[in-house]
C-alpha positions in Angstrom: -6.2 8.5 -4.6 -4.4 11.5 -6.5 -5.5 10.4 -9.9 -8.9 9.9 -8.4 -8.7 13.4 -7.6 -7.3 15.1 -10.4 -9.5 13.4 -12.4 -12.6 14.6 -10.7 -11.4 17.7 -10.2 -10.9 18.1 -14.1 -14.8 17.4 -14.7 -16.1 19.5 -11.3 -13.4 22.5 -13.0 -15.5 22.2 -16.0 -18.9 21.4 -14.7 -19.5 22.6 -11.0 -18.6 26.3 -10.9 -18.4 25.4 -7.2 -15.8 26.4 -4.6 -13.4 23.9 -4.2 -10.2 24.8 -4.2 -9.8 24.2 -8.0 -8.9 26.9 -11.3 -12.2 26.6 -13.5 -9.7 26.3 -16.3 -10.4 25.3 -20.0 -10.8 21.5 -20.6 -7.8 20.6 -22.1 -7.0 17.4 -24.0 -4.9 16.0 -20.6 -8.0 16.2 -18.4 -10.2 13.9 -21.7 -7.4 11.6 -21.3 -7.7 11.5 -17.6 -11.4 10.2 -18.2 -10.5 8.3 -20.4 -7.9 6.4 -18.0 -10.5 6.2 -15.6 -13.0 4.5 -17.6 -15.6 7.6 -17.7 -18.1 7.6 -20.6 -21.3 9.1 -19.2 -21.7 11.7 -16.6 -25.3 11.7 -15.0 -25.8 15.1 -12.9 -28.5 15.5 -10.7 -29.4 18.7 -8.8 -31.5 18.0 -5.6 -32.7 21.5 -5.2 -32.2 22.6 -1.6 -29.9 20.1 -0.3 -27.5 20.7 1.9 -24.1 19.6 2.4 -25.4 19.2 6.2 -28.8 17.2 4.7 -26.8 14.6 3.1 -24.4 14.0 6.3 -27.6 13.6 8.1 -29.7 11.1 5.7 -26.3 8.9 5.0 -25.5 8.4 8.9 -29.5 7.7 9.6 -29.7 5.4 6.2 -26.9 3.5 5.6 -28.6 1.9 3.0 -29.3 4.5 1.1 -29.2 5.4 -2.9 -27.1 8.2 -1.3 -25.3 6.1 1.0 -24.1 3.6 -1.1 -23.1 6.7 -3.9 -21.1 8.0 -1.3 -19.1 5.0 0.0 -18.4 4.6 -3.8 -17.1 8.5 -4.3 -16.1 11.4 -2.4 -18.5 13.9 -0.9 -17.7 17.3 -0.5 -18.7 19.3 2.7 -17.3 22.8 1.7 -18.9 23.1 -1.5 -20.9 26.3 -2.3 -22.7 27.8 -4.8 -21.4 31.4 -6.6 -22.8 34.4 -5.7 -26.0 34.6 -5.5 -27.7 31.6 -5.1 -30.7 31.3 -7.2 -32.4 28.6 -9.1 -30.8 30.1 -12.4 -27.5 30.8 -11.1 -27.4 28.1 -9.5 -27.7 26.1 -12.2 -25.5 27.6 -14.4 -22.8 27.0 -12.2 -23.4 23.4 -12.8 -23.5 23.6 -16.1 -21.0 26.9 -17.4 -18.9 26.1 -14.0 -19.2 30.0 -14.0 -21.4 32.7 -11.9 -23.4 36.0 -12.6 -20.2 37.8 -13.8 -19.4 35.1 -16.5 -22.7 34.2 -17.9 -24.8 37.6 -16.6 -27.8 35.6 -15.2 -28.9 36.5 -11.8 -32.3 35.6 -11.7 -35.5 34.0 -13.7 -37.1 37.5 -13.3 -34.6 40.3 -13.5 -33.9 43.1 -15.3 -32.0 44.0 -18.3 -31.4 47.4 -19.7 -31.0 47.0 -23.3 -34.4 44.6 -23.4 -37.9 45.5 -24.3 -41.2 44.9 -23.1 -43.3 41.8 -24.5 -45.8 44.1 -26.1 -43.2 46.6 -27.3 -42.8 44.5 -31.0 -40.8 46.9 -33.2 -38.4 47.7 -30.0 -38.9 51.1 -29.8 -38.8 54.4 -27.2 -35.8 54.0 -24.3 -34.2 50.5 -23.6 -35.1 48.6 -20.7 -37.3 46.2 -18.9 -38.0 43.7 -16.5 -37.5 40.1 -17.2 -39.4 37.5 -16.5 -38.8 33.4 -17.7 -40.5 31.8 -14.8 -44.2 29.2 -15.4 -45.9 32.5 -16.9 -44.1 32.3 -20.3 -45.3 28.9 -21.0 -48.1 28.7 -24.0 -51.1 27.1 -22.0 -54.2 25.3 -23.0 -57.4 24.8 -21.6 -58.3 21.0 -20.3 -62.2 20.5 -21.5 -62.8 18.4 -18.3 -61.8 20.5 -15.3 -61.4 23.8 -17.2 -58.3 24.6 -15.9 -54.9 25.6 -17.5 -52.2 23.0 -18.5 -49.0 24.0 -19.7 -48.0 22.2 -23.2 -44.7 22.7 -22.1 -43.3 24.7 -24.5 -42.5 28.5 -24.4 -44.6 31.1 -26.4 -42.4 33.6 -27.5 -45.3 36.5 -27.3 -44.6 36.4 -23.5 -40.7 36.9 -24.1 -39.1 40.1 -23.7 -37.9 41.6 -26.9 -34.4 42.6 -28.6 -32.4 43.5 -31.2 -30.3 40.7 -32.7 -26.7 41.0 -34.5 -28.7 42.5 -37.8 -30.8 45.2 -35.7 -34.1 43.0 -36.0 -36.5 43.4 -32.8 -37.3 39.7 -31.8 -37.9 37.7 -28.4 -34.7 36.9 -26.1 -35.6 33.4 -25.6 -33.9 31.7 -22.2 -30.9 30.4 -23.9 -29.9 33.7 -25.5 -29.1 35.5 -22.0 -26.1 33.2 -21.6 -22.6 35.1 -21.9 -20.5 31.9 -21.7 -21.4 28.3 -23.3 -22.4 25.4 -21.7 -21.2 21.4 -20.6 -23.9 20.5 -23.2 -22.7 23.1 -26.5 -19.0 21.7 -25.4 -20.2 17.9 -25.5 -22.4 18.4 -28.3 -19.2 20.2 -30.5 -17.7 16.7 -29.4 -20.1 14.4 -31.0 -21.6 13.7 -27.9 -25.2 13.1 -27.1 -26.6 15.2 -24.0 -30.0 15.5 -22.1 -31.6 17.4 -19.4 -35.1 17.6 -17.7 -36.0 20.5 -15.2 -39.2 22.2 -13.5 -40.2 24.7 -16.5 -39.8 25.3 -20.3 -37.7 28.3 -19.3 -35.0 26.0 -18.6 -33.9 26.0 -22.5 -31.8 28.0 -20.5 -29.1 25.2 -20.7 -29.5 25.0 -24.5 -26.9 27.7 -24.2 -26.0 30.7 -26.5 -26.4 28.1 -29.3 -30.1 27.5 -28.6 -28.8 23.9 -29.6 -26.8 22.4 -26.6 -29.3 19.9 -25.1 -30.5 17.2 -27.9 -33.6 16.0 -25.8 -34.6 18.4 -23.0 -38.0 17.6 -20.6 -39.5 20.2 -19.0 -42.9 19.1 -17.5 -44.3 22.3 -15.9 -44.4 22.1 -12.1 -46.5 25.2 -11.6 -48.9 25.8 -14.4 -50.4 29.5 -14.3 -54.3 29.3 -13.3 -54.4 25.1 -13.1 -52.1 22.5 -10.9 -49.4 24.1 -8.7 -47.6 20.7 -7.6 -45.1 23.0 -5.3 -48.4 23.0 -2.9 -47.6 19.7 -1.9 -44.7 17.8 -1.2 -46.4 14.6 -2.7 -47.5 16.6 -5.8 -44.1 17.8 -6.3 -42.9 14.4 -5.8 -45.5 13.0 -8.7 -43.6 15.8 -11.1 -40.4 14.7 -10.5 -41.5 11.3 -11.0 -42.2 12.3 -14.8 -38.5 13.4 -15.2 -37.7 10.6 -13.2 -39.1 8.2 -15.6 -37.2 10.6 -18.8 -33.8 9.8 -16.9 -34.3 5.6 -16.7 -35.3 5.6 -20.5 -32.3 8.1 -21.4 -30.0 5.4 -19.1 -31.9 2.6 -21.5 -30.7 4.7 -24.9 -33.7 5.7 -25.9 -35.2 9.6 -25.9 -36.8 10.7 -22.2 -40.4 9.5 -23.4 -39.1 6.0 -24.8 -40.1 6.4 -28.5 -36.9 6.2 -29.6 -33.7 4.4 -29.5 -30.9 7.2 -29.3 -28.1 6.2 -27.8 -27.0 6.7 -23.9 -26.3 10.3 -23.9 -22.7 11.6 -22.8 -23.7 13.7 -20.0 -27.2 14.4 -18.7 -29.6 14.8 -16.0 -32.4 16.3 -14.1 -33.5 18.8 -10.6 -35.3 17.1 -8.1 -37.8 19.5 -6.4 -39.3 17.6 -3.4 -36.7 18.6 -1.1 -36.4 22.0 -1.6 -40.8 21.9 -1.5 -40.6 19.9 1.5 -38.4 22.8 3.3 -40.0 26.0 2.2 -43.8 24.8 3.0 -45.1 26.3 6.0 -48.0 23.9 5.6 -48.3 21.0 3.3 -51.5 21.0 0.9 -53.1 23.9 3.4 -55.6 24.7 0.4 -55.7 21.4 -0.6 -55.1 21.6 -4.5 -53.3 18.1 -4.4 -56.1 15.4 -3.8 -53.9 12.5 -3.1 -54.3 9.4 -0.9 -50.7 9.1 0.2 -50.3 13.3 0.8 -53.4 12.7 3.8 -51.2 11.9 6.4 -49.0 15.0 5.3 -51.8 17.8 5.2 -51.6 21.0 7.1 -48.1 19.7 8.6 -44.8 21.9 8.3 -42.2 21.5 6.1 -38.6 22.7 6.5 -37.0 21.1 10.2 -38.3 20.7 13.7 -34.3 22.3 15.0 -31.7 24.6 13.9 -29.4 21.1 13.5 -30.7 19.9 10.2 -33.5 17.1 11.8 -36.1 17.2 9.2 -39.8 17.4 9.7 -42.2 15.0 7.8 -43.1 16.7 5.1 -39.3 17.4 4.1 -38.4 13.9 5.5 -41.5 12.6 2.8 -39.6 14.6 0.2 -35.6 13.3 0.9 -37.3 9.6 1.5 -38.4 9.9 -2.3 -35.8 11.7 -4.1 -33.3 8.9 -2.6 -35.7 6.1 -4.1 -35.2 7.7 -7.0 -31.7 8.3 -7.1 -31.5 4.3 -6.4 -34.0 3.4 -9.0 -31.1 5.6 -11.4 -28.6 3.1 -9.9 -29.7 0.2 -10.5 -31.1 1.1 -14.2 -27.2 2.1 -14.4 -26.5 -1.5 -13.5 -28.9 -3.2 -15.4 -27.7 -1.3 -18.7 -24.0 -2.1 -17.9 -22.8 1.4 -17.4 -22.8 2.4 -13.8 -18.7 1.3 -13.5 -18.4 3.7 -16.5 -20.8 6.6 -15.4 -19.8 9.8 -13.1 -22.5 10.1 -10.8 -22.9 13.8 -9.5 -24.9 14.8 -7.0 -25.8 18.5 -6.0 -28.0 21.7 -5.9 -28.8 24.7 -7.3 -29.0 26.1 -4.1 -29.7 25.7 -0.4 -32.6 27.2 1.3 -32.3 29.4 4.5 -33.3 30.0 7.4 -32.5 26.3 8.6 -33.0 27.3 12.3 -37.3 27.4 12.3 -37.1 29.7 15.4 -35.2 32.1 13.0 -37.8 32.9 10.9 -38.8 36.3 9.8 -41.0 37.1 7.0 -41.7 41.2 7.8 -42.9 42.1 4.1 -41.5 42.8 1.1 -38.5 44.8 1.1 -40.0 47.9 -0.8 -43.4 47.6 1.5 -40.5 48.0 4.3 -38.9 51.3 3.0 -42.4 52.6 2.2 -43.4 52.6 5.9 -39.8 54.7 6.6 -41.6 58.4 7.5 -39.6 60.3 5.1 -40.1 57.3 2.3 -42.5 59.9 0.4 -40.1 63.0 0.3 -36.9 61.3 0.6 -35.3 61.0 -3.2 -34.2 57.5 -2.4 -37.3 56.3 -0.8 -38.7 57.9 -4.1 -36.8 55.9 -5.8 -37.3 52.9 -4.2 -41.0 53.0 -4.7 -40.6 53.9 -8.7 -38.0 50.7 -9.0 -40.5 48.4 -7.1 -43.7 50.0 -9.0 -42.3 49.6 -12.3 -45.0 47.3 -14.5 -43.2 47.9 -17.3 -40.3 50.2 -19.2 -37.1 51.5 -18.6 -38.1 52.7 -14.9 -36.2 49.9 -13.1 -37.1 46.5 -10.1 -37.0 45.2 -7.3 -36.5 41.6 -6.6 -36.4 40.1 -3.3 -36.4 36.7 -1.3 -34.1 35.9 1.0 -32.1 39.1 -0.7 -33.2 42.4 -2.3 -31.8 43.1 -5.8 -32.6 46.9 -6.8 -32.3 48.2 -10.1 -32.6 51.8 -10.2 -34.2 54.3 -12.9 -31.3 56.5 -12.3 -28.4 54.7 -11.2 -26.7 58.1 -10.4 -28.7 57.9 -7.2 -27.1 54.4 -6.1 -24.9 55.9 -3.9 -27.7 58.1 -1.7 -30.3 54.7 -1.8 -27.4 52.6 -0.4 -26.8 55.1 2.1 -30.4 55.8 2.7 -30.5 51.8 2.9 -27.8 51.6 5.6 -29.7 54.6 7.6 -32.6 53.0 8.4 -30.7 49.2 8.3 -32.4 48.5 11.7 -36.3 49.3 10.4 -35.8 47.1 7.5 -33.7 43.6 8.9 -30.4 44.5 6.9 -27.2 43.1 7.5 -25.5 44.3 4.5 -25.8 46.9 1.5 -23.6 46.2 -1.0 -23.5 49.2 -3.7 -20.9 50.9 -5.8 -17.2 49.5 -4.8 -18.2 46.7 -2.5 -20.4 45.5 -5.5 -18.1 45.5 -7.7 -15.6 43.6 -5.7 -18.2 40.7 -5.7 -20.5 41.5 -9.4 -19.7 43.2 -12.8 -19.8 47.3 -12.6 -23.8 48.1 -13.0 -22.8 50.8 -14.8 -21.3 48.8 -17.6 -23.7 45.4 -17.6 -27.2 45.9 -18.5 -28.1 43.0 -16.2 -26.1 43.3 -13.1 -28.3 45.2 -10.0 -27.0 48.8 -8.6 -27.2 47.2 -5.0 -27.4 44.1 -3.6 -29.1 44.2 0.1 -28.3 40.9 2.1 -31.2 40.7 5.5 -30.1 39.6 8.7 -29.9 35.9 9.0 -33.3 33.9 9.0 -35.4 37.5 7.5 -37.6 36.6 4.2 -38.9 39.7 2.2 -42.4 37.8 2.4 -45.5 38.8 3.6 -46.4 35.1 2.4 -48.2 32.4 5.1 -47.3 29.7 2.2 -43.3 29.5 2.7 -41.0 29.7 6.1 -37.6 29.6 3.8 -36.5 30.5 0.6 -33.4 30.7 -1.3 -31.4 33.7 -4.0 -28.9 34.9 -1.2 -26.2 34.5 -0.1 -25.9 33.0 3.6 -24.4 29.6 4.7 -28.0 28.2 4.2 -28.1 29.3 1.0 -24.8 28.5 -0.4 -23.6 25.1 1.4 -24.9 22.7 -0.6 -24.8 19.2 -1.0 -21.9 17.6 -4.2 -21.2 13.9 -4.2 -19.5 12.5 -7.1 -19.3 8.7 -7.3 
């Protein structure tokens, strides 16, 4: 049992980034040979977006004969494990794969801020510094289908949508995904081994994981979930489903050695892996296909109904109970193409998310507006300098002049960050009018962040709403995720 543990403590020290209990130390040659004892050769991670530790309790008492059933009588399941500070899909991820948080590798979100960056359009990188980020679906280079005229991703970035910078020699270029990364990756460190690694996700911004390198992940799939004026899949939980289906499919030819479409034989990679998205779909819809966009038989029964749960003690609804139903098919369809290629003794199976999603309690819900909509209804927002400011951060389409991004959390960039101090108070003032719980801001941010004044990415305050409030004016979504509450943060880890 204590060799068990050490040993996976060694790979969640270098993978997870999660709270444990455990140094995130270097991996040293005693931890290899610790694998090595215990006949580890592959690791397959898998990120179920939105799990919680409390989901997988749930689904493994109610289906013992479950993929994730039978994973956990085979492993140990953690239910303490949590995500760093704050808990976005980026972050999230990066914890996973850098086992560090947004002061190692300086990623907070997939659209941020950055104040050494330029705008897209700004090609010679010239005039003041500074500039919202943005890798989300709208960097992708899309096409045109001739038969329904709509827009399909070819799921690859086009760097003319990229923010630009200066590299090491001074040239102005785009800052591809990869390049934001501060620390290295799982993949860079296999890779430098003479390992072979893989990894499928939700958009072509996840390059991400390729790491500082740009070369850490030898096959990486990245079907488009939401393409930008054609198919949003996240509009259904059985459209989301059908994408994760596609990486689904990458993963089971990957366990067969051969690349994720099956053209080629490769070799079984060292460590690889895919997000799931149905789950975290199936909780933030506030009504399954209400447009409908996703004309499918099987998502009839499921149209107009609620995601998320029916009680603040985790029982799902049917949309989100559709969702975990098929994301543990899949997991068992990994297993037993583990089995059938005679490597599931000698594969670590890991099981987590990226995040959580919050509120879980669907009486808790609160979606007021945004958050910069909120301060502009204060009475003195207009004359007050940090309702002023506020409104410049928030209005900002493009240029040194600041953002604001908000969730289930604000993030606030300021122009002038000489005015943090009178916005956190000004924040903290009116706390009540706008559903906050907590400003953090000069010291108590940098107790928790890097100093804003010295990182060009990290936000001059962080504002955390009272528990179940989404900065939404949105009728599409009743949860979301990027903060930091137990919701957020308590997710599901497994390792079998």
């Amino acid at each position: 049992r204590e060799h068990s543990m050490r040993t996976l403590n060694s790979v969640l020290a270098l993978m997870a980034g999660l709270t444990l209990g455990v140094p995130a130390t270097a991996f040293a040659d005693s931890d290899r040979s610790l694998l090595q004892r215990a006949g580890i050769e592959h690791v397959l991670l898998i990120s179920v977006d939105g799990l919680h530790a409390l989901d997988v309790t749930r689904y493994v008492d109610s289906h013992p004969h479950s993929a994730l059933a039978q994973l956990s009588r085979h492993g140990v399941t953690y239910s303490n494990a949590n995500t760093p500070f704050n808990s976005d899909s980026f972050p999230g991820l990066l914890a996973l794969v850098t086992g560090g948080s947004p002061v190692s590798h300086d990623v907070f979100y997939d659209v941020s801020y950055d104040r050494t960056l330029y705008d897209p359009a700004n090609v010679t990188c010239s005039g003041p510094a500074g500039n919202t980020i943005v890798y989300d679906e709208s960097i992708d280079l899309y096409v045109t289908d001739p038969a329904t005229g709509l827009a399909v991703s070819r799921n690859v970035i086009n760097p003319t949508r990229l923010p630009r910078g200066r590299d090491a020699s001074g040239q102005c270029g785009p800052v591809f995904p990869h390049s934001l990364l501060k620390t290295n990756t799982i993949f860079e460190v296999v890779k430098a081994g003479g390992g072979r690694t893989a990894w499928a996700d939700k958009h072509p911004a996840y390059d991400l994981v390729n790491g500082p390198s740009g070369k850490g992940v030898d096959d990486l799939y990245t079907p488009e979930i939401t393409n930008v004026g054609g198919l949003d899949a996240t509009v259904s939980v059985v459209c989301t489903v059908e994408n994760d289906a596609l990486k689904v499919k990458g993963i089971l030819n990957e366990i067969h050695g051969k690349t994720h479409d099956g053209s080629a034989s490769v070799g079984i990679p060292t460590v690889f892996g895919m997000n799931f998205q149905a789950v975290s779909v199936g909780q933030k819809l506030a009504a399954d296909n209400a447009t409908p966009n996703c004309n499918r038989a099987d998502g009839d029964a499921l149209r107009g109904l609620p995601g998320g749960y029916t009680d603040g003690s985790g029982t799902p609804t049917r949309v989100l109970g559709y969702g975990l139903d098929k994301t543990d098919a899949a997991l068992g369809a990994m297993i037993d193409a583990l089995q059938e290629a005679g490597i599931y003794e000698s594969t670590l199976f890991v099981v987590s998310a990226k995040h959580g999603q919050s509120p879980l309690n669907p009486a808790r819900v609160n979606k007021p507006g945004h958050f910069a909509d909120l301060v502009a209804t204060l009475p003195d927002a207009a004359t007050d300098p940090a309702g002023i400011a506020i409104a410049s951060a928030a209005n900002c389409a493009s240029g040194p002049c600041g953002l604001v991004q908000d969730d289930d959390v604000a993030l606030v960039w300021l122009q002038d960050q000489s005015q943090t101090q009178a916005v956190a108070d000004y924040l903290n003032k009116n706390a009540k009018a706008l559903f906050i719980e907590n400003v953090l801001a000069g010291p108590t941010l940098k107790l928790r962040l890097n100093d804003p004044a010295l990182d060009s990415r990290t936000p001059d305050l962080f504002v955390e709403p009272q528990y179940g409030v989404i900065y939404t004016g949105s009728t599409k979504k009743n949860a979301e995720h990027g903060g930091i509450s137990f919701g957020d943060t308590n997710v599901a880890l497994m390792v079998s």
